[in-house]
DSSP file (Angstrom, degrees, kcal/mol; ACC not computed):
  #  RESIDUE AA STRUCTURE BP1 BP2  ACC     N-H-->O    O-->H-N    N-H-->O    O-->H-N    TCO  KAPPA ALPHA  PHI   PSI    X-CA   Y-CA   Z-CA
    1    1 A X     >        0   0    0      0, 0.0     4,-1.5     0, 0.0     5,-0.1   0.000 360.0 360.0 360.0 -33.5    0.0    0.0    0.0
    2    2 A X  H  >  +     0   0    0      2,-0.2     4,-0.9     1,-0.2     0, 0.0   0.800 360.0  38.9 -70.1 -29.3    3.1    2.2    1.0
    3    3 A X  H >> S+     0   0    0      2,-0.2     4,-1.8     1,-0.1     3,-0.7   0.958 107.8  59.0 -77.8 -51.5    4.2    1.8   -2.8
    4    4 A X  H 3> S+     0   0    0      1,-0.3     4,-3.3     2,-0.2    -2,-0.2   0.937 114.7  35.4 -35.0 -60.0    1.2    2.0   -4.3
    5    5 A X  H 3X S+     0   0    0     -4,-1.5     4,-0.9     2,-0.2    -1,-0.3   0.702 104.4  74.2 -81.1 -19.2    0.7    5.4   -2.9
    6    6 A X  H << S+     0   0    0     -4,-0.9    -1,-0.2    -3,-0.7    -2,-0.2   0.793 101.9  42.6  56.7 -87.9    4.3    6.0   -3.3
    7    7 A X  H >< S+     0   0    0     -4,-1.8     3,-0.7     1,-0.2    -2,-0.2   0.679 105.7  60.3 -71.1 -40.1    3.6    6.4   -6.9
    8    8 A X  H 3< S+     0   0    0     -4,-3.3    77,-0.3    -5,-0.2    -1,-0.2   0.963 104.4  45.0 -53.5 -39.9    0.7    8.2   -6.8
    9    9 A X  T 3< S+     0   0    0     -4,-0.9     2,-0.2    74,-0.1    -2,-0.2   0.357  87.6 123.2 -90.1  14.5    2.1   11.1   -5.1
   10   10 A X    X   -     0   0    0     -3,-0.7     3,-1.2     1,-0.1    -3,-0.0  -0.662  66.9-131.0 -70.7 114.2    5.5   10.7   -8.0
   11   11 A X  G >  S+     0   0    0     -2,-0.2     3,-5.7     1,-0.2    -1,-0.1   0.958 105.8  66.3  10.8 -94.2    5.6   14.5   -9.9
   12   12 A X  G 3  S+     0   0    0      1,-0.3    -1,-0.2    -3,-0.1    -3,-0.0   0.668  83.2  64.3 -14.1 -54.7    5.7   12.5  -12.7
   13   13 A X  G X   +     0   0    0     -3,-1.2     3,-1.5    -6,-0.2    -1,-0.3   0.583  68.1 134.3 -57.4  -5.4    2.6   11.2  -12.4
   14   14 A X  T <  S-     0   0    0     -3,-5.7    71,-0.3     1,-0.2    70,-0.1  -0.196  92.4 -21.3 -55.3 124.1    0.6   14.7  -12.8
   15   15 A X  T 3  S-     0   0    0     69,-0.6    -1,-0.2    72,-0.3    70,-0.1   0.894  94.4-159.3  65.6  39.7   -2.5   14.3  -15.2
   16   16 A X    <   -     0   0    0     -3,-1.5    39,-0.8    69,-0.1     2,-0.1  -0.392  17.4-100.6 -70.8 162.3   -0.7   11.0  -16.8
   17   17 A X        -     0   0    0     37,-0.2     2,-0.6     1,-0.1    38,-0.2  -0.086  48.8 -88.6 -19.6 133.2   -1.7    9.5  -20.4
   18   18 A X        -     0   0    0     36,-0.3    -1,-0.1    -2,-0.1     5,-0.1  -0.601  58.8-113.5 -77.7 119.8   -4.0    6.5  -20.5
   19   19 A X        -     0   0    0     -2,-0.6    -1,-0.1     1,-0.2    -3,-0.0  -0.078  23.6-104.2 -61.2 162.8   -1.3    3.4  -20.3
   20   20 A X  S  > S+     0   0    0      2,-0.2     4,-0.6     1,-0.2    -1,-0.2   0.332 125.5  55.0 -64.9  -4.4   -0.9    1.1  -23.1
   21   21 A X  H  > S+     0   0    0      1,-0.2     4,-1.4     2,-0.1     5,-0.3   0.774 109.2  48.0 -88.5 -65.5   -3.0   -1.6  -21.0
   22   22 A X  H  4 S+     0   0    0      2,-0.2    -2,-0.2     1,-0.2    -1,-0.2   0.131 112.1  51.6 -60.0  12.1   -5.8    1.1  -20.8
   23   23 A X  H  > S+     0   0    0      3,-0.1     4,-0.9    -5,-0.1    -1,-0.2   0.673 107.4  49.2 -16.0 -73.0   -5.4    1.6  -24.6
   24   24 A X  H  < S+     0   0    0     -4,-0.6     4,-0.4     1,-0.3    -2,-0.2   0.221 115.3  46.6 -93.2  -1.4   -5.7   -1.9  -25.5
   25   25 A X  T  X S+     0   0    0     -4,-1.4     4,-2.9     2,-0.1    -1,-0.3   0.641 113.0  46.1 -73.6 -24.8   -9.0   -2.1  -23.1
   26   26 A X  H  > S+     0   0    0     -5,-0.3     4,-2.8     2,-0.2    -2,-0.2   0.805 103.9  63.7-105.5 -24.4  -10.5    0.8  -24.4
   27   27 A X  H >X S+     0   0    0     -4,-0.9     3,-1.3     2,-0.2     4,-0.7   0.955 115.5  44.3 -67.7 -92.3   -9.6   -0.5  -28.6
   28   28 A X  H 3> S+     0   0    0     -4,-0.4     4,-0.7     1,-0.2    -2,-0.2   0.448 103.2  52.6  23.4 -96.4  -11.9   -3.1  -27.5
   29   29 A X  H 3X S+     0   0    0     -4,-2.9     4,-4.3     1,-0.2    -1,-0.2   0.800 107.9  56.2 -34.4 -57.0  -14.3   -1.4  -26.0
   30   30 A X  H <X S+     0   0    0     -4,-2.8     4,-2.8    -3,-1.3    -1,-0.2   0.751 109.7  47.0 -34.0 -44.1  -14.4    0.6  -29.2
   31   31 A X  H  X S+     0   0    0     -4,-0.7     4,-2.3     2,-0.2    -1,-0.2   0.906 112.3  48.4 -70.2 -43.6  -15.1   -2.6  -31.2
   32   32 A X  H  X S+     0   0    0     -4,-0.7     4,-1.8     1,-0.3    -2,-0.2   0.950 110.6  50.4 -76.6 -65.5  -17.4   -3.6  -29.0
   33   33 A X  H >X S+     0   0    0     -4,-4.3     4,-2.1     1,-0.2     3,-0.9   0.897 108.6  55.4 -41.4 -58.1  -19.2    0.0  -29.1
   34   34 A X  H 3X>S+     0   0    0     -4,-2.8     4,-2.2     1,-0.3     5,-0.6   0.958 100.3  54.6 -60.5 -46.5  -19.4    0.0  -32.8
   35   35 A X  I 3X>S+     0   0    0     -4,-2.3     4,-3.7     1,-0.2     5,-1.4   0.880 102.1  58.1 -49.8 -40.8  -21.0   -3.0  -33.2
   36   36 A X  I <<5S+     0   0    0     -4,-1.8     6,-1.1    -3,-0.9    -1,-0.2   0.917 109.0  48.9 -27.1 -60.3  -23.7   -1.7  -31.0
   37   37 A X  I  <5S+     0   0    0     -4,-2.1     5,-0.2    -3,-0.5    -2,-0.2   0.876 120.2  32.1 -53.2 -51.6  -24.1    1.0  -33.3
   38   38 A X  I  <5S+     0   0    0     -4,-2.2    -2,-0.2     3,-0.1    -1,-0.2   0.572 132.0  24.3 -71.0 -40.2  -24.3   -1.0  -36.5
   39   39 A X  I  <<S+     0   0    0     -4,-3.7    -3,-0.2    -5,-0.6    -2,-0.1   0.757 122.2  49.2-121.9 -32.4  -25.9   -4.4  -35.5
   40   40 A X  S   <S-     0   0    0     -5,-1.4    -4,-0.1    -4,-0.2    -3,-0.1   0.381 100.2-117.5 -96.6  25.4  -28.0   -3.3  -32.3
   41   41 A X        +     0   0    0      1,-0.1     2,-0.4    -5,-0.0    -4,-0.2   0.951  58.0 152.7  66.3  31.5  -29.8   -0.3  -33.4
   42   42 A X        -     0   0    0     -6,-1.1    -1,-0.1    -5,-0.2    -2,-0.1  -0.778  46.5-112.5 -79.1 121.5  -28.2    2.0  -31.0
   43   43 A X        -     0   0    0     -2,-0.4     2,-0.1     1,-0.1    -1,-0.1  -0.347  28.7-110.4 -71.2 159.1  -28.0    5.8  -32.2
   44   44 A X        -     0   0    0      1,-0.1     2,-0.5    -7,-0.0    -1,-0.1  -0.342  54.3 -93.6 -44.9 136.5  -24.6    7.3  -32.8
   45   45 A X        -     0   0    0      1,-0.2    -1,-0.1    -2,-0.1    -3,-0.0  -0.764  27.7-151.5-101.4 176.8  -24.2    9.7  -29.9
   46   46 A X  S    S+     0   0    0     -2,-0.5    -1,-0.2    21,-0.1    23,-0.1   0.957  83.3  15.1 -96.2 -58.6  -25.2   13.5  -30.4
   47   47 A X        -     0   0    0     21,-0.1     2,-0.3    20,-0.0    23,-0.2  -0.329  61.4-156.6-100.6-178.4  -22.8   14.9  -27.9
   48   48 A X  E     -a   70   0A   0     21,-0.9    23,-1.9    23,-0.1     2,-0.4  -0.674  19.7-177.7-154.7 108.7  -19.1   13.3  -25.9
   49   49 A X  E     -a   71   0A   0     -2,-0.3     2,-0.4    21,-0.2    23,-0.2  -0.975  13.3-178.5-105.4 149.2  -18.7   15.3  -22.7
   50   50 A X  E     -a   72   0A   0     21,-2.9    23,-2.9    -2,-0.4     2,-0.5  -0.803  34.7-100.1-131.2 172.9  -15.4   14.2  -20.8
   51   51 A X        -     0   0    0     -2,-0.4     5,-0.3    21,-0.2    23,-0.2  -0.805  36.3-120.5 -96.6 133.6  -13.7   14.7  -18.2
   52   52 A X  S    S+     0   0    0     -2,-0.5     2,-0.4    21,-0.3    37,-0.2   0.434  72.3 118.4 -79.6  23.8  -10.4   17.0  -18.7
   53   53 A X  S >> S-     0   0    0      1,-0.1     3,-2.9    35,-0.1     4,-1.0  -0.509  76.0-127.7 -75.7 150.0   -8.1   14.6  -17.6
   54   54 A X  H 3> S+     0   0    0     -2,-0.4     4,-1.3     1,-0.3     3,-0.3   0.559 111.1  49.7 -56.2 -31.4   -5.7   13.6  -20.0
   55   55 A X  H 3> S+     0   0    0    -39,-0.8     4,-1.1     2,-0.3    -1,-0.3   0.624 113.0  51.6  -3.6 -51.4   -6.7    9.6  -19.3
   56   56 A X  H <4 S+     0   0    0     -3,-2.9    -2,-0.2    -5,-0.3    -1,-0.2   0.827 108.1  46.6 -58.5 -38.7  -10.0   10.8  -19.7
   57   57 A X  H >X S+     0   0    0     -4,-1.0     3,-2.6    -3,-0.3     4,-1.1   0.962 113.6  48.4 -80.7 -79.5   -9.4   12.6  -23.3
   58   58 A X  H 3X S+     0   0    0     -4,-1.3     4,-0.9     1,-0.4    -1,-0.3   0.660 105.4  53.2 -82.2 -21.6   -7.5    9.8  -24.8
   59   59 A X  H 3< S+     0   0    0     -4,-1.1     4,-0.4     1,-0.2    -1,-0.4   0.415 117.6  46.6 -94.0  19.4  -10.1    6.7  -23.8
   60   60 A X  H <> S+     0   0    0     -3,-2.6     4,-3.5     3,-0.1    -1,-0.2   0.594 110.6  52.1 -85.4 -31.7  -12.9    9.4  -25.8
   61   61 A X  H  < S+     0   0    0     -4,-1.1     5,-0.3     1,-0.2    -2,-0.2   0.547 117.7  33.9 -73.7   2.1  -10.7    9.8  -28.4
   62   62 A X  T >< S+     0   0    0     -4,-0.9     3,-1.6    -5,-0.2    -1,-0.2   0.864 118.6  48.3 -81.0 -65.4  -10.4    6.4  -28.8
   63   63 A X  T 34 S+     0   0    0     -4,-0.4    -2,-0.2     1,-0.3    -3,-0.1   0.817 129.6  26.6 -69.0 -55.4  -14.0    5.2  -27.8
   64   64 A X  T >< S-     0   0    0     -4,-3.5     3,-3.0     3,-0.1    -1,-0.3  -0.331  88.4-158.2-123.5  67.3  -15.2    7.9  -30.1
   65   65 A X  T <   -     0   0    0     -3,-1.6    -3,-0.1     1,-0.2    -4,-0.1   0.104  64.7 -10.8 -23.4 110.9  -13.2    8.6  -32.4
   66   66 A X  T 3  S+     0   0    0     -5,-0.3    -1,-0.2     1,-0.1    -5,-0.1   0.721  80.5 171.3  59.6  20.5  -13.1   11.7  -34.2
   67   67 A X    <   -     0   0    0     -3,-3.0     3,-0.4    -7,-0.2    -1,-0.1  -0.413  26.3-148.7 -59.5 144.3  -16.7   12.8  -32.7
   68   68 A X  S    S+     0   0    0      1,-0.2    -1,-0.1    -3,-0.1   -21,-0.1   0.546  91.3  49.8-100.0  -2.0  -17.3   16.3  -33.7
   69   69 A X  S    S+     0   0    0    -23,-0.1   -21,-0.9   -22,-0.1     2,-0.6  -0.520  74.5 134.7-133.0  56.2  -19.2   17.3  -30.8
   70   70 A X  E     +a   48   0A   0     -3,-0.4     2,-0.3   -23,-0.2   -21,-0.2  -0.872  31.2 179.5-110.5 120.2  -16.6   15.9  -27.8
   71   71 A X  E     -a   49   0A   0    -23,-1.9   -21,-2.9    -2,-0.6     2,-0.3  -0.890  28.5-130.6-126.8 158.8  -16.2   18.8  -25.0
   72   72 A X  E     -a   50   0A   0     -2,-0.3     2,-0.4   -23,-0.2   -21,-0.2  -0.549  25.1-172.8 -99.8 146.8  -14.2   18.6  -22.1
   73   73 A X    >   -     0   0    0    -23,-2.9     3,-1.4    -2,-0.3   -21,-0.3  -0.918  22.5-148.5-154.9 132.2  -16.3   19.8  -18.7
   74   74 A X  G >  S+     0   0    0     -2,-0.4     3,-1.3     1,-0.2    -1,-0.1   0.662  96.4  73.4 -63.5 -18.0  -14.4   20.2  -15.4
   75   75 A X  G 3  S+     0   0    0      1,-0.3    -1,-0.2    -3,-0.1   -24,-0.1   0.764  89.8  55.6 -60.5 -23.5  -17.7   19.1  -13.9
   76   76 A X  G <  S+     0   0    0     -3,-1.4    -1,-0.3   -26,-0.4   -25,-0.2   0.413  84.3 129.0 -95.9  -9.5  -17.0   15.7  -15.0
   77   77 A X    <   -     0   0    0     -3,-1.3     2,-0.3     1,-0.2     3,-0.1   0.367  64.3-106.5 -13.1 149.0  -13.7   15.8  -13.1
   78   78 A X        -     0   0    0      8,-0.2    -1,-0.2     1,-0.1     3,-0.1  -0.794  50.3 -79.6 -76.3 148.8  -12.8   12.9  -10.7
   79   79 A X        -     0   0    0     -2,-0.3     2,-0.9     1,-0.1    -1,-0.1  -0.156  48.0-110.2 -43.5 145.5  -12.9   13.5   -7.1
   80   80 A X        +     0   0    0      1,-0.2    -1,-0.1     2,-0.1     7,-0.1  -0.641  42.9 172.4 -84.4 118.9  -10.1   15.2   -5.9
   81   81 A X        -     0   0    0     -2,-0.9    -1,-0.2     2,-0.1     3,-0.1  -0.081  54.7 -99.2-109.8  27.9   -8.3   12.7   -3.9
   82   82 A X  S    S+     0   0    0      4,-0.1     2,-0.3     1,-0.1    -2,-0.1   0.834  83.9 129.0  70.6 -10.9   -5.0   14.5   -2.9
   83   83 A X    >   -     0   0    0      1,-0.1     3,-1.5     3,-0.0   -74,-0.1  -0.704  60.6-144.5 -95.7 149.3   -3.3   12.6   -5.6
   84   84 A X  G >  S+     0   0    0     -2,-0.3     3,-0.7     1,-0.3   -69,-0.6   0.753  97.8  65.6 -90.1   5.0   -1.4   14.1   -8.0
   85   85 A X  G 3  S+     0   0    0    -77,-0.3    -1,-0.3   -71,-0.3   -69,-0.1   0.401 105.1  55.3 -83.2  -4.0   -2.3   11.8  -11.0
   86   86 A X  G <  S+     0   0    0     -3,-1.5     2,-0.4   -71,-0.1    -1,-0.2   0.162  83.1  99.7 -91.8  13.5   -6.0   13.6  -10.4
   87   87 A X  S <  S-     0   0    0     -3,-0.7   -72,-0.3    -6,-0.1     3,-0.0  -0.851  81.3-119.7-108.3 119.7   -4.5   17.0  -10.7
   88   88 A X        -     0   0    0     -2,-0.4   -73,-0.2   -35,-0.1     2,-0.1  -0.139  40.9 -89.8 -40.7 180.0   -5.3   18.6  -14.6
   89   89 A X              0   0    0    -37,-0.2   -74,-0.1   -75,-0.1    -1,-0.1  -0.110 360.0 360.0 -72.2 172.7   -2.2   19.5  -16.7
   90   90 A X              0   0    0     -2,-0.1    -2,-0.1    -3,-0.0   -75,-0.0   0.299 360.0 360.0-103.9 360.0   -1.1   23.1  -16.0
């Protein structure tokens, strides 16, 4: 637990990039999603609102790709837990 937490509170960590694990869930997901669209009658959706952490932004820009109406809203934010991987970019 003492590492784990360790690593949260690492500089480094501020606002990180959705890992290459989280990537390769979320390419999946994607597959998963389209087919929804395609074979289960599902609308497209009208809007993407996300959250602006950078983790957040790449698994919409994956999930929906190239949506034209994807906005970022602080509202959508994770709690802030003190960590700095919860912290926006500056």
């Amino acid at each position: 637990e003492d590492a784990r937490k360790q690593v949260l509170l690492d500089a480094s960590t501020v606002d990180p990039s959705l890992s290459q694990a989280g990537r390769a869930q979320v390419s999946h997901l994607h597959e998963d999603f389209t087919r929804l669209i395609s074979e289960g009658g599902y609308p497209v959706p009208e809007a993407v609102w996300v959250s602006p952490l950078q983790r957040a932004i790449d698994t919409a820009a994956v999930l929906f790709e190239d949506h034209p109406k994807t906005q970022e809203m602080d509202l959508l934010r994770e709690r802030r837990t003190g960590y700095l991987c919860d912290e926006p970019s500056p």
